[in-house]
N, C-alpha and C positions, 0 to 999 in steps of 0.2 A: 339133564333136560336141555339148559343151553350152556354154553361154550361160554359166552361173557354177557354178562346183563351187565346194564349202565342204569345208573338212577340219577335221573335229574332231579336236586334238590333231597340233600341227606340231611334231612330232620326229624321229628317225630314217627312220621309214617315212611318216609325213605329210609330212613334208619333202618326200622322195624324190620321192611319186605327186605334188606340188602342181610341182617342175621337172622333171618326166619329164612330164606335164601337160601344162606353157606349150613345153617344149621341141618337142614336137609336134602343137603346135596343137589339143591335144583340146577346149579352153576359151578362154572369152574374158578370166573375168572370172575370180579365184580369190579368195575368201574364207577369212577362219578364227575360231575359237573356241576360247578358253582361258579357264582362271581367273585373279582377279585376278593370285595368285602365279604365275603362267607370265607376265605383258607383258610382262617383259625379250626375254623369247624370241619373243614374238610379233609385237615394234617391232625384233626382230635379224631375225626374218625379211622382214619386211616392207623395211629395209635391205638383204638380201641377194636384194631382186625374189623371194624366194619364193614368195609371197602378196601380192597387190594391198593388202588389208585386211582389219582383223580388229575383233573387234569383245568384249566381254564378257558383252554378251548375248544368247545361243542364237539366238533369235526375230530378232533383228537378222543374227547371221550368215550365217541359212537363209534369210533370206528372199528371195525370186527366184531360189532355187538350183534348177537342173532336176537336179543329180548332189550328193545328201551321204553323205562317208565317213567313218566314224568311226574313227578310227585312238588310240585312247588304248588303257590295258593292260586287258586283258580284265577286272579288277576293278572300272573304271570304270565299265562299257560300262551297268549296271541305274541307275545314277545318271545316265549322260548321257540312253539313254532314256525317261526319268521328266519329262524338262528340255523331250526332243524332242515328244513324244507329244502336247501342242496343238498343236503345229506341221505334224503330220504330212500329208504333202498324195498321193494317190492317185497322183498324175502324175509323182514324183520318183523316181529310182533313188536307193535306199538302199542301203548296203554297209558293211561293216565292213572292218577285214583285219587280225585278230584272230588267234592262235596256239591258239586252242581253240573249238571251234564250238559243241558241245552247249551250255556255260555262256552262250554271247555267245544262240542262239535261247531257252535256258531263259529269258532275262531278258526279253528280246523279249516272249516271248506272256505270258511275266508281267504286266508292265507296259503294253500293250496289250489283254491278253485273248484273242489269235491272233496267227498269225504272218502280217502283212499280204503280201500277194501281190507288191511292190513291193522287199521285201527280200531280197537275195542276198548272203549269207554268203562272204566271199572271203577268201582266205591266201595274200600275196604268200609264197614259200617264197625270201628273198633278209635278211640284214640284216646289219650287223657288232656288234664289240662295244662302238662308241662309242655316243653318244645324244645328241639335242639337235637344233635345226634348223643347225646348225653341221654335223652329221655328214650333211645330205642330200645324196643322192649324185643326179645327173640320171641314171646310166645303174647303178641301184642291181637293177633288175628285167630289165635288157637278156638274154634269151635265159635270165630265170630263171623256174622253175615256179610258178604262179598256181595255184592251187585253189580252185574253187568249188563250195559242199555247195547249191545248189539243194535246195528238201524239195516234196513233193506239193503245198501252195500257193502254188509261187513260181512268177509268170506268166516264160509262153519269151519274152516279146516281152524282160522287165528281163533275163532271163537271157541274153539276145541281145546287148541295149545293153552288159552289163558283161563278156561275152567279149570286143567291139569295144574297150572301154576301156584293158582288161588288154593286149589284145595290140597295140592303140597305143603302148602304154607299154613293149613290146618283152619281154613276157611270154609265155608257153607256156603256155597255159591247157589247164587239164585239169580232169573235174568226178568227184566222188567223196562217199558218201555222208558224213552228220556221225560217222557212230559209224569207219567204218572211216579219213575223216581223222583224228579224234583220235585212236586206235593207233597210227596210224604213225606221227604224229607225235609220241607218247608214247616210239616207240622210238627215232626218230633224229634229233630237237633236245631232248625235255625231259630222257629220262633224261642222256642225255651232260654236259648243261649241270648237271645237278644232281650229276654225278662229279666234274664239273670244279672248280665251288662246294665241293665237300665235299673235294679234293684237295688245295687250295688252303687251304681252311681247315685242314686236320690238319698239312699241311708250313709254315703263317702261322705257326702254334704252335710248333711244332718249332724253327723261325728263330728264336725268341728267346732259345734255346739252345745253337743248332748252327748259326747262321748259313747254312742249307739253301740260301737263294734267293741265294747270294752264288755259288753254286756250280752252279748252274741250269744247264742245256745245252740247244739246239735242240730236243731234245723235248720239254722240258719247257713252253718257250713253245709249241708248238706243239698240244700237248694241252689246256692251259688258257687260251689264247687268249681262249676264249669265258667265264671267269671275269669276264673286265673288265665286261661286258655289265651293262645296269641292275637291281640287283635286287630292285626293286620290280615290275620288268614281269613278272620270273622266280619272283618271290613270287606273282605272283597269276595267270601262265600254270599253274606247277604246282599251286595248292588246284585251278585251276578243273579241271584234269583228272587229279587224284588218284587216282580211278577205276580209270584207264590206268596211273598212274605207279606205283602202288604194287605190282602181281602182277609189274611189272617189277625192281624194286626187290629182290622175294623172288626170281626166278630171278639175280639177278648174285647175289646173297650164295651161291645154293646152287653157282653158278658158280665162285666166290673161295673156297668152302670146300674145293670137289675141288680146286684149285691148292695152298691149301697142304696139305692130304695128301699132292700128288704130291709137293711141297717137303719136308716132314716126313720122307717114308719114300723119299725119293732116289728115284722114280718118272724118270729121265731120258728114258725115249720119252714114256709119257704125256704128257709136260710139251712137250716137242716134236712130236706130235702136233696139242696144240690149237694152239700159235702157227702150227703150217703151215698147220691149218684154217681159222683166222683170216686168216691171210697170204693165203692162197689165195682166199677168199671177199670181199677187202677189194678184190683187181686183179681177180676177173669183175665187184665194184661200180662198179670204175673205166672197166672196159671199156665196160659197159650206159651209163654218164650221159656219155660221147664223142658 
């Protein structure tokens, strides 16, 4: 499919698309880019046949590349394309896969001046809460949701190429606008991860007192699972979509404040009321993603 893909930033999900990649022949040649302080990771990947070769200089990495992805955390992404942007070649499919879109194209036509026709905005919907090219998984996107925000000047021929890619890669490609992606995705990975962060941080405190995590039970791990996750990628997915996270933010408190009234003034249906509606609402969510 292409000759040399490059991935900017071989971690988690750079990993992932660079052996889900070579694993199905989508490429010939796989390249990468990192910063000095990433080689370790970049001579481990290159060790574990992730990537053919990498290189320190942008210009060096990209070049002969007919497919570049940029996979670093969404705070990056105005510093890489600033790097990218002589480089930039008509002919190449461009992509991110990025966890907030609006921020990843703001920077785009910033740093360009438009949003070149050749870029298509993507969001593997797959990841865990390890990180590193250690944590690439070949079969990390196998039958999981791709999302693609296409905008009015993104040519259908690149929007073509990068559905064929995604769903090489054993993805579910589905396309959806940038505002109404980051909503939804504001409601069901950022807030969550930011409950979880903040769960974690109020019962971390508490353990120095009360020995809480000594006493921890299967829910417990189960609900903050995703605390382990890097939180610098989670620093700078949430400022980037802030937006979204924040009216979210105000409907749980108003949420958590009717709980404890029901708790306060012994409300027992209310209070059982909403866990059935929860309950209830959680197995038709289970039902639908079958």
């Amino acid at each position: 499919m292409f000759n040399k893909l490059c991935i900017i930033g071989v971690g988690l999900i750079g990993g992932s698309i660079a052996r889900a990649a070579r694993q199905h022949k989508l490429c010939t040649i796989i390249s990468a880019y990192g910063r000095q302080e990433d080689e370790d990771n970049l001579q481990r990947a290159v060790q574990l046949n992730v990537i053919d070769t990498y290189s320190l200089n942008l210009g060096e990495a990209i070049e002969g590349a007919d497919c570049v992805i940029v996979a670093t955390p969404v705070g990056a992404m105005e510093a890489i394309f600033k790097q990218m942007a002589p480089y930039w070649s008509a002919n190449v499919l461009y992509m991110d896969a990025g966890s907030t879109k609006a921020s990843v194209v703001t920077a785009l036509q910033a740093v360009l001046g438009e949003l070149p026709a050749n870029f298509v905005p993507a969001h593997p919907i797959a990841g865990a809460e390890n990180s590193g090219v250690d944590a690439a998984l070949v079969g990390l996107f196998q039958d999981k949701r791709l999302i693609l925000t296409p905008c009015e000047q993104t040519n259908a021929y690149f929007v073509d190429l990068a559905t064929q890619f995604w769903q090489g890669v054993g993805s579910v490609v589905t396309q959806m606008s940038i505002e109404q992606h980051d909503a939804v995705l504001a409601a069901t990975s950022h807030l969550p991860h930011i409950l979880a962060f903040t769960l974690v941080d109020l019962l971390g405190k508490k353990d120095e007192q009360r020995e809480v995590f000594k006493y921890a039970a299967g829910g417990f791990n189960d609900f903050t699972r995703i605390a382990s996750s890097d939180p610098t990628m989670w620093r700078d997915i949430c400022m980037a979509n802030k937006s979204q996270i924040i009216p979210l933010i105000e409907q749980l408190c108003v949420e958590l404040q009717a709980i404890k009234q029901m708790l306060k003034q012994d409300q027992v249906q209310p209070l059982q009321d909403t866990f059935t509606y929860a309950r209830n609402a959680r197995q038709r969510f289970l039902k639908q993603s079958k």
